[in-house]
C-alpha positions in Angstrom: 1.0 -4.7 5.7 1.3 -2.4 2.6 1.6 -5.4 -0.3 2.5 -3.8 -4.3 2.5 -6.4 -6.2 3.8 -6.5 -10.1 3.2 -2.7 -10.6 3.8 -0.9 -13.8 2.9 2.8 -14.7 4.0 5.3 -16.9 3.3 8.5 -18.7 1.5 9.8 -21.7 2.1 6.2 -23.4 5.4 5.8 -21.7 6.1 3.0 -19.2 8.8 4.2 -16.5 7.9 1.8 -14.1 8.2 -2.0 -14.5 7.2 -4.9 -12.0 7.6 -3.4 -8.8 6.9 -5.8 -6.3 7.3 -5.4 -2.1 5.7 -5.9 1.1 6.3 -3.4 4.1 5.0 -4.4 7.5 3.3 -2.3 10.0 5.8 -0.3 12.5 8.8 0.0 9.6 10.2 2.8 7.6 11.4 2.1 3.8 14.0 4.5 2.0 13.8 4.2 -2.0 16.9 5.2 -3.7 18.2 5.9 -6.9 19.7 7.9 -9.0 16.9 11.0 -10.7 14.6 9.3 -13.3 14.2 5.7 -12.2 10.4 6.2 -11.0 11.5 6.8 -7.2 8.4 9.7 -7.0 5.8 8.2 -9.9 5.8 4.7 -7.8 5.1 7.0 -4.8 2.3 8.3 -7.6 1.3 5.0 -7.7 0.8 4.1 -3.7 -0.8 7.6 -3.1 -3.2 6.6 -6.2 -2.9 10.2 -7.8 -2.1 8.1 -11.1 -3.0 5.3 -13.1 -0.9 2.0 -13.1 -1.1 -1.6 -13.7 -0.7 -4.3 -10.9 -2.0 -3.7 -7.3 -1.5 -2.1 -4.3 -3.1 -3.2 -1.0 -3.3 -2.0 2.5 -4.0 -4.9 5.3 -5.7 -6.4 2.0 -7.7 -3.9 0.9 -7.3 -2.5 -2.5 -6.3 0.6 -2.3 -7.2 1.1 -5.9 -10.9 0.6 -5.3 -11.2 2.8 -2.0 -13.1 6.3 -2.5 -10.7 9.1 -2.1 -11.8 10.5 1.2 -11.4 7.1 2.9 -8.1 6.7 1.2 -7.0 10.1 2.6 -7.5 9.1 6.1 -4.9 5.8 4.9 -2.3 7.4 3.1 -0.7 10.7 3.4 1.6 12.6 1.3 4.5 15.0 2.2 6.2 16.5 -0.9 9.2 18.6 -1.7 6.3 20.7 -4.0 3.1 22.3 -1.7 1.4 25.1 -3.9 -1.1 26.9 -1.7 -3.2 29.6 -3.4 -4.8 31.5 -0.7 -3.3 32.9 2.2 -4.6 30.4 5.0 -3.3 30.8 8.3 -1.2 27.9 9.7 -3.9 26.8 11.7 -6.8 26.7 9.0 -4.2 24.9 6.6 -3.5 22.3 9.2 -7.0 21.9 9.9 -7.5 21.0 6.0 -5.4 17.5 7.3 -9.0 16.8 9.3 -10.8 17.2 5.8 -11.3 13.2 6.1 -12.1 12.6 9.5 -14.7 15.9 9.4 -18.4 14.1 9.0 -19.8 15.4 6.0 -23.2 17.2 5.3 -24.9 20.6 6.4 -24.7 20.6 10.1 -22.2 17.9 10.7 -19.5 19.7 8.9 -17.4 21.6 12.0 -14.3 20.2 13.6 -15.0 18.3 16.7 -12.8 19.1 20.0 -10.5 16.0 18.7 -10.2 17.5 15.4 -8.6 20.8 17.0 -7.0 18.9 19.8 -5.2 16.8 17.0 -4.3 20.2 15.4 -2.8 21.9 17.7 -0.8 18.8 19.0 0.7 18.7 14.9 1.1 22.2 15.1 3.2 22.0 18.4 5.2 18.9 17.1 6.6 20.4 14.1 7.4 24.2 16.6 4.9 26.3 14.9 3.1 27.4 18.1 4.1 30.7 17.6 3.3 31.0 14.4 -0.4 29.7 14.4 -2.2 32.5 13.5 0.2 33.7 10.4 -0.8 33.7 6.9 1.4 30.7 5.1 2.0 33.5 2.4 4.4 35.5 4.7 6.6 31.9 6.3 9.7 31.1 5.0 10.0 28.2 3.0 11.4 26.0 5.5 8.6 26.8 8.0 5.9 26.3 5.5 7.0 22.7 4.5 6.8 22.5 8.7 3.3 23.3 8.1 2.7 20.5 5.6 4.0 18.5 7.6 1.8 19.0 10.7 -0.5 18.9 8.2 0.4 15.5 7.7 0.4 14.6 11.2 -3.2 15.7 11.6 -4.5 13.6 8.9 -3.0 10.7 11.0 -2.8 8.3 8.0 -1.4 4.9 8.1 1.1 5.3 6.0 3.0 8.6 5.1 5.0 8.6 1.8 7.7 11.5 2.1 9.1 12.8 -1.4 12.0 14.6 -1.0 10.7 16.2 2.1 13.7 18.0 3.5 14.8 20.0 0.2 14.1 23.4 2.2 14.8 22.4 5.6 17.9 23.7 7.1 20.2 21.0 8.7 18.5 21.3 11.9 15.0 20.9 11.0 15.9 17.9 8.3 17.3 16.3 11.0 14.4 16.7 13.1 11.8 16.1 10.4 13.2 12.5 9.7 13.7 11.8 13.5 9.8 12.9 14.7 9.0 10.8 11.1 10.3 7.6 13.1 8.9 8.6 16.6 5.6 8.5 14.8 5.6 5.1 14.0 6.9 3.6 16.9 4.7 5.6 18.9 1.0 4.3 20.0 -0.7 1.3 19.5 -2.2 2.6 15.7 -0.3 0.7 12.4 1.5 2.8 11.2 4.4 2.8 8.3 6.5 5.7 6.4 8.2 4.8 3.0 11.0 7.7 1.9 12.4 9.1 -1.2 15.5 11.0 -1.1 18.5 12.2 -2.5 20.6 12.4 -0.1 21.7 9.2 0.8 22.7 10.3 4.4 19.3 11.7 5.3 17.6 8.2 3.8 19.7 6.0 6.2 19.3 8.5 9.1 15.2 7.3 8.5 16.0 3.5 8.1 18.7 1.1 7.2 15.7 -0.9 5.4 15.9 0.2 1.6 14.7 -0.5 -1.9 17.0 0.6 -4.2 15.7 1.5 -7.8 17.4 1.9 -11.5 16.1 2.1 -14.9 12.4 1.8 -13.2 12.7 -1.3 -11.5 13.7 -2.6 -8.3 17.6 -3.2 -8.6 17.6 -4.8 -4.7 16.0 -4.4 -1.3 16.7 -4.9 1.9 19.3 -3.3 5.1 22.2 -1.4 3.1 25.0 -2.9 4.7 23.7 -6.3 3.6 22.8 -5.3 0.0 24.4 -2.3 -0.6 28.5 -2.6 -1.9 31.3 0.0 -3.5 30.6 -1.7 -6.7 27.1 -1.6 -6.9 26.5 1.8 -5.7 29.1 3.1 -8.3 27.0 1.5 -11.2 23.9 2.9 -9.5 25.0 6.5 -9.2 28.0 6.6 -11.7 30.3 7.8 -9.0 32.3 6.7 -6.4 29.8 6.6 -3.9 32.0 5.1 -0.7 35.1 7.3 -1.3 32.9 10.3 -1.7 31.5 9.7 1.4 34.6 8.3 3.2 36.7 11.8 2.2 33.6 14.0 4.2 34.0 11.4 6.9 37.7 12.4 6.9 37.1 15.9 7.2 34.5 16.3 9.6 36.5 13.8 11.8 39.5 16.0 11.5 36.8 19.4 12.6 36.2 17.4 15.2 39.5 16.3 16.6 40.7 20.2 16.1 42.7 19.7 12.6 41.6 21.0 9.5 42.4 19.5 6.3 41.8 20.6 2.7 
């Protein structure tokens, strides 16, 4: 169980984050949402520890605060909308960087073992990259080179991956099919696994999970499945717009596409 309990974190002096307290069990996915600026990405920040914060945050007990980087990197994984690279890797060899953790340390001990490449080429193959595994990352588009990071994810084979606005340059097809291998992953094998979202479109969060921890202002506004806390109201304070009739006009349309009319 991933437990953050009463955690606050800011910027430069600044608190944006207040309180944030949840627990996320072992074989569930989580979509934070809310509207831009309510800390979805720093509290992310805050689980990944890439920055400081008050409270704590605890994996199957342990704090994750306290645990040395490369041991946290084989716990917690993190799939951005942002990748900079600065040298021109091949998709393989930046892949293979998800192994840094589980590679032994030291002199001699320092080469990938067979399961290391095995696990490699099985992320490479899951995200339909084969093709591509000897090309420089510098010459993909950008929608195949967040593919990469994601295999790159995959390899790491963390406990928890925390996905921050992954599918901003994925076409349609490979958002969809980021999010769905995203929940095959957790559900699949015996290891404990857990994913926790952030995304702006609120279509691609519920594709992930119905279970969701709705933000505003830097706090946690509710949790829990959207149809049970989620209401026309609320979601129009939230986002300051219309959120249900917005969505229920698309519905509209692409129903009509589909039943041969076409309305305007």
């Amino acid at each position: 169980m991933l437990t953050v309990k009463k955690v606050s974190a800011g910027y430069s002096g600044k608190r944006v984050l207040f309180d944030i307290t949840f627990n996320l069990d072992f074989g569930q996915c989580l979509s934070i949402i809310g509207p831009n600026g309510c800390g979805k990405t720093t509290l992310l920040k805050c689980i990944a520890n890439l920055i400081d914060f008050d409270g704590e945050i605890s994996l199957d007990g342990e704090n994750l605060a306290k645990i040395k980087r490369r041991k946290l990197a084989r716990k917690v994984a993190v799939l951005s909308q942002k990748n900079e690279m600065y040298f021109p890797y091949s998709v393989y060899d930046t892949v293979m960087l998800g192994r840094f953790s589980h590679i032994k340390p030291g002199l001699f001990a320092g080469e990938p073992t067979k399961k290391d490449i095995a696990a490699v080429n099985e992320s490479i193959e899951a995200v339909g990259l084969s093709c591509l595994i000897d090309r420089q990352i510098n010459t993909l588009s950008g929608g195949q080179l967040q593919r990469v990071f994601l295999a790159r994810v995959l390899a790491q084979n963390p406990q928890i991956i925390l996905l921050d606005e992954p599918t901003n340059h994925l076409d349609l097809k490979h958002q969809l099919e980021l999010v769905d291998y995203i929940k095959k992953w957790v559900g699949e094998g015996k290891e404990k696994r857990a994913v926790i979202g952030v995304f702006h479109d609120i279509n691609i969060a519920l594709r992930l999970t119905e279970n969701v921890l709705f933000m505003d202002s830097g706090k946690l506004s509710r949790m829990g499945n959207f149809r049970d806390t989620a209401d026309d109201e609320f979601l129009q304070n939230l986002f300051g717009v219309n959120v249900v009739s917005y969505m229920t006009e698309n519905s509209r349309f692409w129903e009509s596409m589909k039943n041969g009319r076409h309305l305007l």
